[in-house]
C-alpha positions, 0 to 999 in steps of 0.5 A: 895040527894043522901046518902054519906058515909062520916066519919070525921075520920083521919087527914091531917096534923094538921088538927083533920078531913079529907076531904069529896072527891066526885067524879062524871064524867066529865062534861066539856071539852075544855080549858075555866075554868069558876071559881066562889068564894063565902063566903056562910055564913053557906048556910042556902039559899041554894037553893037560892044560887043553883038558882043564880048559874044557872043564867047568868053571874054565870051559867054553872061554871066549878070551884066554891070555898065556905067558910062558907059552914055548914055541919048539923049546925041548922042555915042551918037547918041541911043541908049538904050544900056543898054535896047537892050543888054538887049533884044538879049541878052534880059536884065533891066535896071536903070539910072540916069542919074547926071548929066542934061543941062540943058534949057531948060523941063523936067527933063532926059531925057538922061543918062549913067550905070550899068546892070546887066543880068542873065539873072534877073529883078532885084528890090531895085533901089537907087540910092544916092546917092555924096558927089562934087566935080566940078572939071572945068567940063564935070561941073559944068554937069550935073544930079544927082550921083554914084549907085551901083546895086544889085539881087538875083538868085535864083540857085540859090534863093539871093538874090545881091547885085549892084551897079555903082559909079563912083568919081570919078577927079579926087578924092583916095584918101580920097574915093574911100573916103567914096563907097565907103562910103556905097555899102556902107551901102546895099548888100545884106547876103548873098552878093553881087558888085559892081564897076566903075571904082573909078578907083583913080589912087592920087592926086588928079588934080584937084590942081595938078599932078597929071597930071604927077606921075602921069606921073612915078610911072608911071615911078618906082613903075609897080607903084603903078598896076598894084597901087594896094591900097596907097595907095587905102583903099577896098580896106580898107573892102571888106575890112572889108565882108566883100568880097574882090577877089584871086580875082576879078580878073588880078592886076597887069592893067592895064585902061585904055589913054588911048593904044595906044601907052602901054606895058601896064607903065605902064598903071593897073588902074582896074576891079574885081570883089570878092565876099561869100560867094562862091568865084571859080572858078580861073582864070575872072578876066580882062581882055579889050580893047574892040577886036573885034580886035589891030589894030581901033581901041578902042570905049573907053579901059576894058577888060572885066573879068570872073569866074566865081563859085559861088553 
């Protein structure tokens, strides 16, 4: 891999770090933008991930937006996950390490966090900043907090927004709404496309109890998980942001399996894509498993998701 001069250094806004931004030229042209999201879960099967994205239907994407992308973490043994992933498919990159690890006399330089790589040059990099409440005793050891990422493309002469969020799972419906939100706030205005695990559990899962409540309902209400529009107001807040996510996803798919042996009917649909300004193209919207086949082991407890929109 080529080496990067990369430093953590600087803030954007709230956030302790700035971005890593690496441009490479232009690879792509005309008006199809093909988007692929995916919550890599640390990336320790990057080159399983790198194979899966050079097979159809997720092959050759212009956009790919990743959540839980390690930066020199040892449980990727020390990859830096989301710059070998650009150089290897020759993409530009952006990422922000959301969370670093504490270190004995300096600032951190492990992290994990979101990427998004693109075809074109990215320009109008933004972090922004989310409101967060870390209850489980792991996240809270950690450095930093929360952070969205954003940046623009030229496609067709025409400035798109793209952006990737992580939402917090062991936090309630209306925190979710609070983080997406301020992630609108500073999001580009214009034609844009933007996703990533939203965590849409419809519940609070750091509540007492709340595990087994979501184990009861996925039995009781299992359209509750599969179709959470209902019960998590962030979808009002996109909507109201001009965004609009039923053309761009697989309605009712399912796209986290904790377990192969949980049933597909009673899995929840946690990652969206949603566009501004935007025509989905028919059909393009999918829902790929992270598995290189039907009996290999997953490389993450996420699936890929992706569409094809018209800039």
């Amino acid at each position: 891999m080529e080496e990067l001069a990369v430093e953590f250094s600087g803030s954007q806004g709230a956030h302790p770090w700035g971005p890593v931004v690496v441009n490479r030229p232009a690879r792509a042209g005309g008006r199809l933008v093909k988007v692929v999201a995916f919550n890599a879960r640390g990336a320790a099967s990057l080159d399983k991930i790198a194979l899966l994205l050079r097979r159809p239907p997720l092959s050759d994407p212009d956009v790919i937006l990743l959540s839980e992308m390690d930066w020199r973490l040892r449980r990727s043994h020390r990859r830096e996950t989301a710059a070998e992933l650009a150089a290897d498919l020759e993409m530009s990159l952006a990422y922000i390490g959301e969370f670093g690890l504490p270190r004995l006399g300096g600032e951190p330089v492990s992290f994990v966090g979101n990427a998004i790589l693109s075809k074109r040059p990215l320009s109008d990099v933004r972090v922004i900043p989310l409101a967060s409440t870390l209850t489980r005793p792991r996240m809270r050891r950690l450095l930093g907090g929360p952070a969205g990422l954003a940046a623009k493309v030229l496609v067709n002469r025409r400035s798109l927004a793209v952006g990737i969020a992580h939402l917090n799972s062991r936090w309630n419906p209306r925190g979710r709404e609070l983080q997406i939100r301020q992630y609108l706030e500073g999001f580009p205005s214009g034609a844009a496309i933007l996703g990533g695990d939203l965590n849409t559990t419809t519940l609070d899962l750091s509540s007492p109890g709340g595990l087994f409540r979501a184990m009861m309902l996925s039995l009781l209400q299992r359209h509750r998980f599969r179709y959470p529009q209902k019960w998590e107001p962030l979808f009002q807040r996109l909507r109201e942001a001009g965004f609009e996510a039923a053309e761009a996803n697989v309605s009712g798919a399912p796209t986290f399996t904790p377990s192969r042996f949980i049933p597909p009917l009673v899995r929840p649909k946690l990652d969206w894509l949603a566009v501004r300004s935007l025509k989905p193209v028919a059909g393009s919207a999918a829902v790929i498993p992270a598995r290189l086949s039907w009996c290999a082991p997953r490389f993450s407890d996420h699936d890929f998701i992706m569409c094809t929109v018209e800039a």
